[in-house]
TIVEXFI-656772 format. One record per residue (C-alpha): residue in one letter; residue number from 1; chain; x, y, z. Coordinates in steps of 0.2 Angstrom, whole numbers, plus 2048, in hexadecimal, padded with zeros to 3 digits. Layout:
  aa    i  ch    u    v    w
   A  NUM   A    X    Y    Z
...
***
This chain:
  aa    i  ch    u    v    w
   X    1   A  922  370  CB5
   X    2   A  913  367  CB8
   X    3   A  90B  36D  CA7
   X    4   A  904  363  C99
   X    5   A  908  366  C87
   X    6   A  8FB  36A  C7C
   X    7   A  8F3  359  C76
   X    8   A  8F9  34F  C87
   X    9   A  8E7  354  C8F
   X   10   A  8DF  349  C81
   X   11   A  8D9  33B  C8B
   X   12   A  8D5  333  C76
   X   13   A  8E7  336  C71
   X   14   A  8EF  32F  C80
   X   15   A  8E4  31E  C7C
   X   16   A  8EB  31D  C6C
   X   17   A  8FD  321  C70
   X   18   A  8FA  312  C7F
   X   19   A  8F3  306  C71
   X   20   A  901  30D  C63
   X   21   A  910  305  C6E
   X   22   A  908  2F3  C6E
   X   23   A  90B  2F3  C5C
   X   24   A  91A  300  C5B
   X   25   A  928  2FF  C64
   X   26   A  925  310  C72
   X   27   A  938  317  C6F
   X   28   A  934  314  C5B
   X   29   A  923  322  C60
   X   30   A  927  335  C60
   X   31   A  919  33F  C65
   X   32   A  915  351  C60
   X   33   A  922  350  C54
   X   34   A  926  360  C4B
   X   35   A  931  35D  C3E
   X   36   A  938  36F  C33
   X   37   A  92D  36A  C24
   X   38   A  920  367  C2D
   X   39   A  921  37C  C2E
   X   40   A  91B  37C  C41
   X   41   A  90D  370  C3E
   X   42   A  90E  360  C4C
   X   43   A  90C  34E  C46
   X   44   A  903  346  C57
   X   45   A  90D  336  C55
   X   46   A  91D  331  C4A
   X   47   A  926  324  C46
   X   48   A  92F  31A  C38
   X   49   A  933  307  C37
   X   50   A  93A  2FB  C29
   X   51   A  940  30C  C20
   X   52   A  92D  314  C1F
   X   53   A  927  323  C27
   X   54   A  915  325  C31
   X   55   A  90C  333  C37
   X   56   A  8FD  331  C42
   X   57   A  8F1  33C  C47
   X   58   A  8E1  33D  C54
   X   59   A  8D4  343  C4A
   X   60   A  8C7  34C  C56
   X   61   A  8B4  352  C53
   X   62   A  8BE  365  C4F
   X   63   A  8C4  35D  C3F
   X   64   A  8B3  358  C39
   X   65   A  8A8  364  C3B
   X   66   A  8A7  375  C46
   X   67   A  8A7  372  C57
   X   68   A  8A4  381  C64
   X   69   A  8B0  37E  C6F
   X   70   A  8BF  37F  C64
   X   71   A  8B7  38F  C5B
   X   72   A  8AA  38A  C50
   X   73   A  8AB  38D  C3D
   X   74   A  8B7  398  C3A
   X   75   A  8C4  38C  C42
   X   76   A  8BC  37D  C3B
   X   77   A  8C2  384  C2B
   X   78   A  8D4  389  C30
   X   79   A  8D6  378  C39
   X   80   A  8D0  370  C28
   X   81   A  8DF  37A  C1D
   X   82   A  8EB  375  C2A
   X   83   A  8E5  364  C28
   X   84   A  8E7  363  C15
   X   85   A  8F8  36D  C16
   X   86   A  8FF  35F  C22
   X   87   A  8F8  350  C18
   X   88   A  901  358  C0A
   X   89   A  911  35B  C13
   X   90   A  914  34A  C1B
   X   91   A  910  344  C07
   X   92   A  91C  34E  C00
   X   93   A  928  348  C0E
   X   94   A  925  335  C0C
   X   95   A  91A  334  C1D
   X   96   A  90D  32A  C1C
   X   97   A  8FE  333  C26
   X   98   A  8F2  328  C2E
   X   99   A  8E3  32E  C38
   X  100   A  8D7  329  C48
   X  101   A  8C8  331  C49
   X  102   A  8BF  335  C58
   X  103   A  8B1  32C  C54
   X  104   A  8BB  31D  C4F
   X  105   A  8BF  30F  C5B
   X  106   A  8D3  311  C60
   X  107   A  8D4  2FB  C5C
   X  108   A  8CA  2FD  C4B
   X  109   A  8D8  30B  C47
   X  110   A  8E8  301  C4A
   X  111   A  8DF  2EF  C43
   X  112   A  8D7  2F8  C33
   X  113   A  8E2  305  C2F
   X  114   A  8F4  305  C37
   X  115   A  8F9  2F2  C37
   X  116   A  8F4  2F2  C25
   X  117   A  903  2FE  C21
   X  118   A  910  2F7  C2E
   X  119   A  90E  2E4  C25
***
């Protein structure tokens, strides 16, 4: 109804889902994909190819260091568990997690670490 999703305002994210389907096929791309074992954590992109399975997720300043704006330390922290807790879900469930840092050019991501894995 007119609504963005959560995630869809990040101007970041959507870059990196634009440059993503030069290299992946776009139907191949789920975003905000919630799987069960996931246990209502979100991957921002998913996709599998040649029998492999991807996560990727757009990594901003929140999950580095406290930031204000998303609630300072005490957030930092959570946001942190929740990080560790799906790194070692999609590991325990044969998806490889990638990540794209703020801070991170989106080309240097998909050259240095994404093309890497899909050769």
């Amino acid at each position: 109804m007119g609504y963005k999703r959560i995630g869809e305002g990040n101007i970041q994210e959507h870059n990196l889902y634009r440059e993503l389907t030069k290299v992946i096929d776009p139907s191949k791309i789920k975003r905000w994909y919630r799987p069960k074992w996931l246990g209502g954590l979100e991957l921002d992109f998913y996709f599998e190819l040649d029998g492999k399975r991807y996560g990727i997720e757009y990594q901003g300043a929140q999950h580095v260091r406290p930031t204000d704006f998303f609630g300072g330390k005490k957030s930092f922290k959570k946001q942190i568990r929740r990080d560790v807790i799906k790194l070692n879900l999609c590991h325990n469930n044969g998806v490889k997690l990638l990540h794209c840092y703020f801070d991170e050019q989106i080309q240097n991501f998909i050259n240095q670490k994404l093309l890497p894995h899909l050769r």
